[in-house]
C-alpha positions in Angstrom: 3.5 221.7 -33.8 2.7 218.7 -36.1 0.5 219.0 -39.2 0.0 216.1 -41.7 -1.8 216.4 -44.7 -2.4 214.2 -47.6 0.5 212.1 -46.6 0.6 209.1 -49.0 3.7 206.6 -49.0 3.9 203.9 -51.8 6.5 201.1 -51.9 7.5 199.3 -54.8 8.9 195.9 -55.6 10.3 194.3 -58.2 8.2 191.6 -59.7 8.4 188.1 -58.9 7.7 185.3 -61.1 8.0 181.1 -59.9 10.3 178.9 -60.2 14.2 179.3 -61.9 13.3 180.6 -64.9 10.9 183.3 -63.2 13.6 184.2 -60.8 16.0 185.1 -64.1 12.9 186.7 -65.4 12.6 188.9 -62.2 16.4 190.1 -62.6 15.7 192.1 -66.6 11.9 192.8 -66.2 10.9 196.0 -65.7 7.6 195.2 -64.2 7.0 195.8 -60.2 4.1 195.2 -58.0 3.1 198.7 -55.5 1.8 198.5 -51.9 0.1 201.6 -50.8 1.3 201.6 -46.8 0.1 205.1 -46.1 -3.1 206.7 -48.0 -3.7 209.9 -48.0 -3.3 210.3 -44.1 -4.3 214.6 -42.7 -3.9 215.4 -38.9 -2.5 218.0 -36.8 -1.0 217.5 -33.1 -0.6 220.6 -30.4 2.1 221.5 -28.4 2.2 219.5 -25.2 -0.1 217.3 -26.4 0.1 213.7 -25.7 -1.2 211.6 -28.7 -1.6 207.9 -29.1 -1.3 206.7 -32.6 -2.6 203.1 -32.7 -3.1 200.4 -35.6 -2.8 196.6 -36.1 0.5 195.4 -37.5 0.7 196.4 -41.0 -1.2 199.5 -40.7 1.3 202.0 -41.5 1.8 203.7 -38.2 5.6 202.7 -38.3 5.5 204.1 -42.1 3.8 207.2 -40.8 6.3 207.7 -37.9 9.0 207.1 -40.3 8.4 210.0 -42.6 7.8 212.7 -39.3 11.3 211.5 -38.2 12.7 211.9 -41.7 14.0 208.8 -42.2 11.5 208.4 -44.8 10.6 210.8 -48.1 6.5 210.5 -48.6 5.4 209.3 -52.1 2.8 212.5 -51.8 1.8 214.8 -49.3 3.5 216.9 -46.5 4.7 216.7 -43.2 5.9 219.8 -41.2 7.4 219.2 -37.6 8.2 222.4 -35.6 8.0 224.7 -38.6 10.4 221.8 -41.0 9.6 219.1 -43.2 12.0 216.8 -41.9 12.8 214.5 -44.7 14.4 217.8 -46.0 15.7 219.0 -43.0 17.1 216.0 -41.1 19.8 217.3 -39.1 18.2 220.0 -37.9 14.8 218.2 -37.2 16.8 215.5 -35.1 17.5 218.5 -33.1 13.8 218.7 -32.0 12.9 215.2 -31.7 13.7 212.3 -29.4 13.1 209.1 -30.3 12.7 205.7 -28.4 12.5 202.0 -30.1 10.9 199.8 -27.6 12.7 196.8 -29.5 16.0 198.5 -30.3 18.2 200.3 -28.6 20.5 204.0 -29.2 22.5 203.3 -26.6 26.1 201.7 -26.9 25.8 197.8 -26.0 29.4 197.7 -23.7 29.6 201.1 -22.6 27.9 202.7 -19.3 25.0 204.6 -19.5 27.1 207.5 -18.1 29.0 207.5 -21.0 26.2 207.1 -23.4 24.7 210.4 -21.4 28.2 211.9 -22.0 28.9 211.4 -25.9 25.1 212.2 -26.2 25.4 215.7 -24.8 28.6 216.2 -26.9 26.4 215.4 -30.2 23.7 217.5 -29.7 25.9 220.4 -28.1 24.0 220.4 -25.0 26.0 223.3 -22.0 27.5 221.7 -19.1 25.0 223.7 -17.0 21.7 222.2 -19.0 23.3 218.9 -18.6 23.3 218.6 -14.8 20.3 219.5 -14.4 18.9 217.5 -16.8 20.5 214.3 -15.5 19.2 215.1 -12.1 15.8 215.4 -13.3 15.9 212.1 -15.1 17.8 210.1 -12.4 15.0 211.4 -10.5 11.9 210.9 -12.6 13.4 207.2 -14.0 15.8 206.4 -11.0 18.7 205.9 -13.2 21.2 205.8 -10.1 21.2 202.4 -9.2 23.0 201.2 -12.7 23.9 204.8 -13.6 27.9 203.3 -14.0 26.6 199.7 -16.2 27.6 198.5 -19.0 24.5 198.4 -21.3 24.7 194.8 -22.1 24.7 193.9 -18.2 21.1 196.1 -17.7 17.5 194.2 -17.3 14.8 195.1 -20.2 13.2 197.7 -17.6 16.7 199.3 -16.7 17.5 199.5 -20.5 14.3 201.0 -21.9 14.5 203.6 -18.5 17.8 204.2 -20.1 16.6 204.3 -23.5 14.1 207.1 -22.7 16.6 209.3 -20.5 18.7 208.9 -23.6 16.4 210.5 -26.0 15.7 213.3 -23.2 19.0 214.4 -23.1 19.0 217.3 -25.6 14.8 218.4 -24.4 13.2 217.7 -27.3 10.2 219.6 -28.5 8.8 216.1 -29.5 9.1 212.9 -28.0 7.7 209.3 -30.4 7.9 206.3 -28.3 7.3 203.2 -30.3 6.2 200.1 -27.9 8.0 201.5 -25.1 7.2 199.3 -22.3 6.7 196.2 -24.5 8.2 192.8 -22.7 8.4 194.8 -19.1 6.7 193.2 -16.2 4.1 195.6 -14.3 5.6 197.5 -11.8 8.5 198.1 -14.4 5.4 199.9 -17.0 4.2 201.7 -14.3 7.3 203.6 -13.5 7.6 204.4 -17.3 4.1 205.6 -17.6 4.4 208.1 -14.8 7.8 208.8 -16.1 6.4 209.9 -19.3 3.4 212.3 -17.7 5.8 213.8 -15.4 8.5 214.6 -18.9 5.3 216.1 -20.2 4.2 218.3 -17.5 7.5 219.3 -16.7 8.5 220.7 -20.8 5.0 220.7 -22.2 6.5 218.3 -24.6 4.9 216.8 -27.5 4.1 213.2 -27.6 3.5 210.7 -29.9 2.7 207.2 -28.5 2.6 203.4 -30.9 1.4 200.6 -29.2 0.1 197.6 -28.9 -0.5 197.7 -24.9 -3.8 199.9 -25.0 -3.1 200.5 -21.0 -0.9 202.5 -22.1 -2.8 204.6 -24.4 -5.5 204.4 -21.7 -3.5 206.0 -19.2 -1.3 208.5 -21.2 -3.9 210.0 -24.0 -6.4 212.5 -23.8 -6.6 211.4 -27.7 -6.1 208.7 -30.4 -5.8 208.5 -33.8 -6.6 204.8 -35.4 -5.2 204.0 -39.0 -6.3 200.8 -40.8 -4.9 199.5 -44.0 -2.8 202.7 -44.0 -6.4 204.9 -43.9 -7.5 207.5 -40.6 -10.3 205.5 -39.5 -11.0 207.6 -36.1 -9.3 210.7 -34.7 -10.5 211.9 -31.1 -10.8 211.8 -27.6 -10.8 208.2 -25.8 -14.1 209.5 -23.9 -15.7 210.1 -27.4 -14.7 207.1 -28.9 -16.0 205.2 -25.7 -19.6 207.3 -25.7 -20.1 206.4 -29.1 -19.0 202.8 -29.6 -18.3 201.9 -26.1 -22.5 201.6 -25.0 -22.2 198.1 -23.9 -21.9 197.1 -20.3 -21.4 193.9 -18.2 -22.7 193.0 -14.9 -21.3 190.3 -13.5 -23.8 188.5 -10.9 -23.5 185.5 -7.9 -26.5 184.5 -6.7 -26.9 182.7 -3.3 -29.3 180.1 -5.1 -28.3 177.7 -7.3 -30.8 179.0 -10.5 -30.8 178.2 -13.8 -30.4 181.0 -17.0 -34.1 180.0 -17.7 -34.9 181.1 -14.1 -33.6 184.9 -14.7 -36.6 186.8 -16.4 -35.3 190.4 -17.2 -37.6 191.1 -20.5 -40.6 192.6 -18.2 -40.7 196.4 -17.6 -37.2 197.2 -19.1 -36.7 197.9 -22.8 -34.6 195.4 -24.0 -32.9 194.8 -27.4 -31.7 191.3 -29.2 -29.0 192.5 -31.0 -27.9 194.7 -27.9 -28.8 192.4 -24.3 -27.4 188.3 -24.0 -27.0 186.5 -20.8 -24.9 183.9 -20.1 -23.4 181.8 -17.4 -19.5 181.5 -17.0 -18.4 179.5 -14.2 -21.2 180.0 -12.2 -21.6 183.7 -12.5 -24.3 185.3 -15.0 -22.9 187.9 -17.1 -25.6 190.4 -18.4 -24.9 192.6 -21.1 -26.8 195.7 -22.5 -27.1 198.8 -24.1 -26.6 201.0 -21.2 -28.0 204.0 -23.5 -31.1 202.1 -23.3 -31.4 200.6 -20.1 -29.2 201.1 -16.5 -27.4 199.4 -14.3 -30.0 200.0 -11.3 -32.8 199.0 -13.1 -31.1 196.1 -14.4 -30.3 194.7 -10.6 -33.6 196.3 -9.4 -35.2 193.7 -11.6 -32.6 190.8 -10.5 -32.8 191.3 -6.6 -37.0 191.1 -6.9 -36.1 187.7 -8.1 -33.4 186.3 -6.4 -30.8 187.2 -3.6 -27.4 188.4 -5.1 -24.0 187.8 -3.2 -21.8 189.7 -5.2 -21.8 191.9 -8.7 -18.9 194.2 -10.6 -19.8 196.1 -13.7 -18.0 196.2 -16.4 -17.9 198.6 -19.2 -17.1 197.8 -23.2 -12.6 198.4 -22.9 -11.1 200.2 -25.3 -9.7 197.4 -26.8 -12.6 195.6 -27.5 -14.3 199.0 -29.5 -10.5 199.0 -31.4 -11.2 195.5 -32.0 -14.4 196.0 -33.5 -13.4 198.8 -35.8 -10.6 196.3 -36.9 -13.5 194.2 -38.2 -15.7 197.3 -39.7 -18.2 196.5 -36.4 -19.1 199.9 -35.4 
């Protein structure tokens, strides 16, 4: 459906040099300074599959999302979407693609949604028949009914990005990329939008391709990841791969009936334990072990801590996925 390979995108600037002088300079010279956003980036994506495409701000996932919409030309490399490269083939790859902007919006600011819907379907030619049902799916799936006849600018964030979303659907793209798409909505609001997004994807087997920051998201919508850095491919896999590999720490939190001490807690007796990979510590009254739980487990562990003392309460906690993306942020893994 996707494939990406070499895909390199360089921007250049003109020059600058201080001061008056240097900004006269900077008008006649020549000379420019080059920022590579995107280096040499290869991947393929499956139909139906639902990918999340993650970096830090600055790492060239917007770049990268950019050039497989066709908005941008790659400085190298190619991109083919659906059989076209769509910097080449723009109006036809719109045709295939549906895009949503988590902090901008496609939809007109001061007409109804209905009438959004309406010119939509005229643009990309979509049959009266495919229409209706269409629309009833959405209003359905994203419960559109309640402000179906609003004026845009009169809609909550969470009615405008449900909005947003149905907007993009109208024509069934082959490929959905959803850029932040539940970024500033409260909880309840996110939840409707994740479960509107599985249901769009078990419903037309439709390709997705998720940016975010929220990594809830990406928790609970992809089977797989790919993680640029500095405009590089740093990881490309499943989240339960990623989590086996770097995710091997584990947290139990413990509440002991006694007041104890951290000195009190003796763990380093019959279970291999390693420096770099075991700490305890006491937060607010509650010890928080953590190990390697490759090396050790969680029953021997409180096996070793009920001999001692009498627990109240413990939860476990295993590494998040934001904490192993945070570490490969820093070259930690």
């Amino acid at each position: 459906m996707i494939k990406v390979e070499n895909l390199t995108k360089e921007f250049k600037t003109n020059k600058k040099f201080p001061g008056f002088k240097g900004a006269i300079k900077s008008f006649f010279s020549n000379e420019y300074t080059s920022k590579v956003a995107v280096d040499n980036i290869s991947f393929e994506i499956k139909k139906g599959e639902i990918v999340g495409y993650i970096g830090a701000n600055g790492a060239g996932k917007s770049t990268t999302i950019k050039m497989m919409t066709g908005i941008l030309t790659p400085s190298s490399g190619t991109v083919s979407v659906n059989g076209l490269i769509p910097y080449e083939k723009r109006e036809d790859n719109a045709k295939n693609i549906g895009v949503v902007f988590g902090q901008k919006t496609q939809l007109w600011w001061d007409l109804p949604i209905s009438e959004t819907f309406t010119l939509l379907k005229d643009i990309y030619n979509v049959s009266d028949d495919d229409f209706e049902k269409r629309m009833a799916f959405l209003n359905e799936v994203l419960d559109l009914e309640p402000f179906y006849l609003s004026p845009v600018r009169t809609l909550s964030l969470g009615q405008r990005m449900r909005a947003d979303l149905a907007a993009a659907l109208i024509h069934n793209p082959k490929i959905l990329y959803l850029d932040e798409p539940t970024i500033g909505l409260d909880v309840v609001v996110k939840e409707k939008v994740r479960k509107a997004i599985k249901l769009i994807n078990d419903e037309f087997n439709t390709t997705i391709i998720l940016t975010t920051h929220d990594l809830i998201d990406i928790e609970e919508l992809c089977s797989r990841i790919i993680i640029i850095d500095n405009g590089q491919k740093i990881y490309d896999g499943k989240i339960n791969d990623i989590k086996t590999l770097y995710g091997y720490l584990t947290t139990i939190e413990i509440q002991f009936k006694e007041d104890i001490k951290l000195e009190d807690l003796n763990l380093t007796n019959e279970i291999e334990l390693h420096d770099d990979e075991f700490k305890i510590e006491v937060i607010e009254n509650k010890f928080m072990i953590t190990f390697n739980k490759n090396k050790t487990t969680v029953a021997e562990i409180m096996s070793k801590v009920m001999k001692q003392f009498t627990v109240l309460d413990f939860s476990i906690k295993d590494t998040s996925i934001e904490d192993i993306i945070k570490k490969m942020y820093r070259r930690g893994v």
